[in-house]
C-alpha positions in Angstrom: -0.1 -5.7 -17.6 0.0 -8.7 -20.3 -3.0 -11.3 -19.5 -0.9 -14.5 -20.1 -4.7 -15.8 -19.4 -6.2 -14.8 -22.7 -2.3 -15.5 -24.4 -3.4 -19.4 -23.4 -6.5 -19.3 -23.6 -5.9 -18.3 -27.7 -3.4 -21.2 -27.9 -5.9 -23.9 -26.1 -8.4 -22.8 -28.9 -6.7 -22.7 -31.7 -4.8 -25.6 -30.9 -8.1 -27.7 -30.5 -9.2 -26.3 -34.1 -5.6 -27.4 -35.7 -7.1 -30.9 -35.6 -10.5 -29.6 -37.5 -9.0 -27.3 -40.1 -5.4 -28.5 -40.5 -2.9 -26.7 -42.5 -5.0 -23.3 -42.3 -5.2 -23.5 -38.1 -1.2 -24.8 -38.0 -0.3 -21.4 -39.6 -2.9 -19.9 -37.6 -1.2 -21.3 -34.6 2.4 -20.3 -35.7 1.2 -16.4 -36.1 -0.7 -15.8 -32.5 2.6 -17.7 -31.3 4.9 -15.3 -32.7 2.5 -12.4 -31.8 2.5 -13.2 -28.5 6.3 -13.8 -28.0 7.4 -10.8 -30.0 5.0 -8.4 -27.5 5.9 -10.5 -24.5 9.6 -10.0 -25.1 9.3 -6.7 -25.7 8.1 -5.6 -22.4 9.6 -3.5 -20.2 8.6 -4.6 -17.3 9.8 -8.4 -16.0 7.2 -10.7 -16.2 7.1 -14.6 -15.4 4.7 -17.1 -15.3 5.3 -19.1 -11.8 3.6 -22.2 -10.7 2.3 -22.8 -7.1 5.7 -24.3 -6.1 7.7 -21.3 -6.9 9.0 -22.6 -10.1 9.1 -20.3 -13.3 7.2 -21.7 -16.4 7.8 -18.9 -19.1 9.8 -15.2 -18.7 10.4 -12.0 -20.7 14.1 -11.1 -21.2 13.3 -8.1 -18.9 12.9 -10.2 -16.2 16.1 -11.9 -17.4 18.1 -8.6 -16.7 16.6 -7.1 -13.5 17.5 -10.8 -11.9 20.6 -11.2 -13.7 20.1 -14.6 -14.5 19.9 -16.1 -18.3 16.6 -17.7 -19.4 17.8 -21.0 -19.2 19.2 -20.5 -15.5 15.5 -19.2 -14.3 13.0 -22.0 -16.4 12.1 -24.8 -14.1 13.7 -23.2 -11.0 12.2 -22.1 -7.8 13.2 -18.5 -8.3 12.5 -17.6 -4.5 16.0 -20.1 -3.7 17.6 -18.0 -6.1 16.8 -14.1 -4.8 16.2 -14.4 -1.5 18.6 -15.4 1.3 17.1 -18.4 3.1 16.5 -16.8 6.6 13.9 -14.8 5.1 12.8 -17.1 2.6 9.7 -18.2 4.8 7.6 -15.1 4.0 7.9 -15.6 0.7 6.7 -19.5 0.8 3.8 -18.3 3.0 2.9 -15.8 0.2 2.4 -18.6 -2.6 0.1 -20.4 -0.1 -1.8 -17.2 -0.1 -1.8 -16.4 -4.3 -3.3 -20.1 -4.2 -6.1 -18.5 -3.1 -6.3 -15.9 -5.3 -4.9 -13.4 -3.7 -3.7 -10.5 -5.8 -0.4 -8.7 -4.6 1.6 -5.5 -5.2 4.3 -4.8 -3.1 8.3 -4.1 -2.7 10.7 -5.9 -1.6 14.4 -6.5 -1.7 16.3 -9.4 -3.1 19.6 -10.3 -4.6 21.1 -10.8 -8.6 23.0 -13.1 -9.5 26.2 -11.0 -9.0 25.4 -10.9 -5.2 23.6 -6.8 -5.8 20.8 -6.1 -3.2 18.3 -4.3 -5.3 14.4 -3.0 -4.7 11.9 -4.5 -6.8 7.9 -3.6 -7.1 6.2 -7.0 -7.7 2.6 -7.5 -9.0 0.9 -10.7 -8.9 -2.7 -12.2 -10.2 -3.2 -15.8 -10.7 -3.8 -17.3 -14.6 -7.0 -19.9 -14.7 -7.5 -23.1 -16.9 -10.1 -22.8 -19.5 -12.7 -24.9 -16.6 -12.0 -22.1 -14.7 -8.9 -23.7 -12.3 -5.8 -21.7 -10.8 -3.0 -23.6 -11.8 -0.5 -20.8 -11.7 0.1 -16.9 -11.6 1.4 -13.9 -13.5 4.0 -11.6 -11.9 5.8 -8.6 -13.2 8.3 -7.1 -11.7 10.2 -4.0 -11.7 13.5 -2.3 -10.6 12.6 0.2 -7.9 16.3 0.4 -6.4 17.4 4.3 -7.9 13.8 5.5 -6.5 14.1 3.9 -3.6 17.7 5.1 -2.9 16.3 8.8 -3.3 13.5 8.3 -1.4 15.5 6.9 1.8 18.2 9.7 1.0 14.9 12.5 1.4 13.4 10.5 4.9 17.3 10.8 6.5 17.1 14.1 5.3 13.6 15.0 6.8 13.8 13.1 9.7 17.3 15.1 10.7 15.4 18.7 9.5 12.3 17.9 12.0 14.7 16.3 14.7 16.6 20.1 14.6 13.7 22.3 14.3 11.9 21.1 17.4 13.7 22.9 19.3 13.4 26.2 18.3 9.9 25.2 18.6 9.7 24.4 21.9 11.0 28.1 22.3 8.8 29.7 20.6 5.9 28.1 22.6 8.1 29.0 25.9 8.1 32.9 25.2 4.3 32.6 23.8 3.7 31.2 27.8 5.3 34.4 29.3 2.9 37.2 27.4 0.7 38.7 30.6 -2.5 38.8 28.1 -4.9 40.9 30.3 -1.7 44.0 29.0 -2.9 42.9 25.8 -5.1 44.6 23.4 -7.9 42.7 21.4 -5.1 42.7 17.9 -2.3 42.1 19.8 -4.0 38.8 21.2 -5.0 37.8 17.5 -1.4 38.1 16.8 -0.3 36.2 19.8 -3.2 33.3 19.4 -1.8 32.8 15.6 1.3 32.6 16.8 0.5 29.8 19.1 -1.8 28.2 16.4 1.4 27.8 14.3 3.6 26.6 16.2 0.7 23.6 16.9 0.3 22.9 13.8 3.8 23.0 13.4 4.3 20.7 16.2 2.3 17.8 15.0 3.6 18.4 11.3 7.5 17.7 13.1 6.0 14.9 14.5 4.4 13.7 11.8 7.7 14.1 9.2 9.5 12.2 12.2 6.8 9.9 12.4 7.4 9.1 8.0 10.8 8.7 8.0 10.8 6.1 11.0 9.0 4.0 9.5 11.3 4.0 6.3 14.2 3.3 8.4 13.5 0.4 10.7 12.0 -2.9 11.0 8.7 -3.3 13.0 8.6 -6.0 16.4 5.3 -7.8 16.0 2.9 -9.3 18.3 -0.8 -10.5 17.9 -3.0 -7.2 18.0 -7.1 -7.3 19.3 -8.0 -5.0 17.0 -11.5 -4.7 18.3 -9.9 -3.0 21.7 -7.6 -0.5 19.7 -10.2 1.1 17.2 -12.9 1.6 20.3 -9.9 3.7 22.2 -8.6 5.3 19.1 -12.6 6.6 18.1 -12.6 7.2 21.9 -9.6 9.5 21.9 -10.7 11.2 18.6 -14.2 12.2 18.2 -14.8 15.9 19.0 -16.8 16.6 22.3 -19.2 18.4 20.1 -19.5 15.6 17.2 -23.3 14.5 16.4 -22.6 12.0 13.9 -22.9 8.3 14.1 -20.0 6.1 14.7 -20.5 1.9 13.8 -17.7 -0.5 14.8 -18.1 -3.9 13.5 -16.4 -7.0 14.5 -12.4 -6.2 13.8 -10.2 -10.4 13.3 -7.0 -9.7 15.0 -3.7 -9.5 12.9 -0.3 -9.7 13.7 1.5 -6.2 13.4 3.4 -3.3 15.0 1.0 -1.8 18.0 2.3 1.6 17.2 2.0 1.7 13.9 -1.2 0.2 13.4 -2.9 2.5 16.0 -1.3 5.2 13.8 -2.8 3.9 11.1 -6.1 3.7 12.4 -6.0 6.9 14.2 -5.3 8.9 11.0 -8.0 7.0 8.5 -10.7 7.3 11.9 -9.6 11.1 12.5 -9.5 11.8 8.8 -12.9 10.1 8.3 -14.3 12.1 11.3 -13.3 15.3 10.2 -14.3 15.2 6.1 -17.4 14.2 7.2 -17.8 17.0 10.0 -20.0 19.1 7.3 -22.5 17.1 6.8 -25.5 17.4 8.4 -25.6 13.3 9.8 -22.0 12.2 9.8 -21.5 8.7 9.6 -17.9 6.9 10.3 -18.3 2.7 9.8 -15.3 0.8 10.6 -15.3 -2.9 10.0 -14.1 -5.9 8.0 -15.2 -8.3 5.5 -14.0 -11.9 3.8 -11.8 -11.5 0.6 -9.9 -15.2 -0.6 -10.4 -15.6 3.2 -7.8 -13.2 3.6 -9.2 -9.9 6.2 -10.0 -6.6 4.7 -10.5 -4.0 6.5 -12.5 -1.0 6.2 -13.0 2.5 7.4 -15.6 4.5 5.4 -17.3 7.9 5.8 -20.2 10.1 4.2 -18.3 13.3 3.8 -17.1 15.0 0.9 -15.7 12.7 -1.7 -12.8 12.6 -4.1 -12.5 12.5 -7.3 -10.7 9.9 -9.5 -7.8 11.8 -10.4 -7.5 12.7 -6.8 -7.3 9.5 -5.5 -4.4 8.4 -7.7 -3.1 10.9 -6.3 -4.1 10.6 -2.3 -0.6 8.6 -1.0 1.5 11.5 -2.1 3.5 13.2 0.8 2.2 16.8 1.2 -0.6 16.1 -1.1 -4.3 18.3 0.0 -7.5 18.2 -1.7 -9.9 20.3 0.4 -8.4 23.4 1.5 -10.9 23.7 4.3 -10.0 21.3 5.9 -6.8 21.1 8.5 -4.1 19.0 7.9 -0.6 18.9 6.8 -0.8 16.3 3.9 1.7 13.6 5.5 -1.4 11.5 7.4 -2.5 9.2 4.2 1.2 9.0 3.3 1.7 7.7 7.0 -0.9 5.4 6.7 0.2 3.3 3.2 4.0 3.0 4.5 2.3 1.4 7.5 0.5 -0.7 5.4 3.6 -1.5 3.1 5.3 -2.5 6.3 2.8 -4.9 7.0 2.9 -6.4 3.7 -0.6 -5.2 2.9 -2.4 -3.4 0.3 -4.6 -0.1 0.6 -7.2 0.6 -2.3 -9.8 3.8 -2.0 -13.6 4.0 -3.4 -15.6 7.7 -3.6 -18.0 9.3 -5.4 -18.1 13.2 -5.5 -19.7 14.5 -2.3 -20.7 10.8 -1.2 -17.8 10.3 1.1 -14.9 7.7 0.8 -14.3 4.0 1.7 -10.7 2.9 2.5 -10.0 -0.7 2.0 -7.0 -2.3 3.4 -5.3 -5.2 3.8 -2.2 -6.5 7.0 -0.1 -9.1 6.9 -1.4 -11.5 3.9 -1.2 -15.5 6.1 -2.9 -14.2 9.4 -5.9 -11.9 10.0 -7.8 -14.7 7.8 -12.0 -14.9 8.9 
């Protein structure tokens, strides 16, 4: 992304030498001007520069087209009025008193052109300092998501209808497994049968679990003000393995306001995940806790099992995406856990080191959860 920042920054300083240098620094001047506007307008992406109350200071003809509004209708205007229809328009007030605290942002969203189209946009957000080192405003770029998301909602009614039919057949299969008399059985024949009945488990929770993904596409989330402290110690309760050794630390969690269901799915896969990559080693340790970012909560769930790799963890959201082969799982957990997050208007970042386990970082809804 463009750093408006250093675009200033350049103009401050070479403004301030104008006055020392003359004619030389004007042209000067004139050249990183037209630099900047030339590279700036020829972005792809929308960007703005927005001050604190909403209002845009400086855009990119990109930004012109995926809003469908001319320059000259977006400068000076409070661009949330113009997008978003004003029973939602709260959230997005609530999220510049957040960015004037520095809060970065990248989420999605929907809003509305100027024609009236409802479209899907990915915005990204950082503020832009003074040269004494004072937010006065932030960046945002923005881009058109709607085709993606289109296809993506088009694949989650598609899955969700595929693992709504197939559970039945299921459920049959695991009916006739319960009728084999397995004292008639030989020793293979058993292996064959106990596969069987391993399959259709697995299978099972993977049904579930695509049911589970295409939910959470589909509807909107009631919610309520969650103790988070009560929910991890019955989720780690529920989840460690009779047989696990390792070392389990739960900090003090701030509450949040979210979905019940969700986040306890959310926690449940990042604490099961955490418990089982770290199974191998020979003193597991799972931490769960939180710290202060911008006063806004983070939350945390790190482990000291096997690691990934960079390229790996770009990759880590992706739905049926596995790393470690010995290891169970179906691939849709992590993917679970950032549309949670997304649905909570929160962000999810990941830190590892080969073979030194993984840290998941995460934040819930941005103006509550603050310590």
């Amino acid at each position: 992304m463009i750093s408006l920042k250093f675009c200033i920054i350049v103009f401050h300083s070479t403004r301030k030498k104008h006055h020392n240098t003359g004619i030389m620094a004007d042209k000067q001047l004139e050249v990183n001007e037209q630099r900047f506007r030339t590279f700036f307008n020829s972005l792809k992406e929308g960007v703005a520069c927005i001050d604190f109350q909403g209002n845009v200071m400086h855009c990119n003809p990109a930004y012109c087209d995926i809003l469908g509004y001319d320059e000259a209708e977006l400068i000076g205007q409070r661009v949330v009025d113009l997008i978003v229809p004003a029973s939602k328009r709260e959230e997005f007030y609530s999220r510049l008193e957040a960015r004037k605290k520095g809060q970065e942002e990248d989420y999605e969203t929907e809003v509305f052109k100027k024609n009236g189209d409802k479209i899907w946009i990915n915005i990204k957000s950082r503020n832009i300092y003074s040269e004494d080192g004072i937010a006065y405003a932030y960046l945002v770029s923005v881009n058109d998501i709607t085709d993606e998301k289109r296809k993506i909602e088009d694949l989650e009614a598609f899955t969700g209808s595929a693992a709504h039919d197939l559970r039945a057949p299921l459920a049959r299969i695991s009916s006739v497994i319960g009728f084999f008399e397995t004292d008639n059985l030989n020793e293979e024949q058993k292996l064959y049968l106990s596969t069987i009945e391993e399959t259709t488990i697995a299978m099972r929770q993977l049904l579930q679990d695509l049911l589970s993904f295409s939910k959470l596409g589909a509807t909107q989330l009631e919610k309520t003000q969650l103790d988070l402290n009560e929910i991890v110690k019955e989720i780690c309760a529920a989840q460690t393995p009779p047989d696990f050794t390792g070392e389990i630390i739960i900090g003090q969690l701030p509450p949040t306001y979210g979905n019940e269901g969700a986040i306890r799915q959310l926690f449940t896969n990042l604490i099961s995940n955490a418990i089982k990559y770290s199974s191998k080693k020979e003193k597991s340790r799972v931490e769960i806790a939180a710290y202060a970012q911008n006063k806004v909560a983070v939350y945390f769930i790190k482990d000291n099992g096997v690691g990934l790799s960079p390229d790996q963890i770009s990759k880590l959201f992706t739905p049926f995406k596995r790393f470690h082969s010995e290891f169970e799982g179906n691939g849709l957990g992590l993917a679970i856990v950032k549309r949670v997050i997304e649905k909570h208007s929160g962000n999810i970042w990941v830190e590892s080191e080969s073979d030194n386990g993984v840290v998941f970082n995460f934040t819930l809804t941005p103006d509550l959860g603050m310590v």
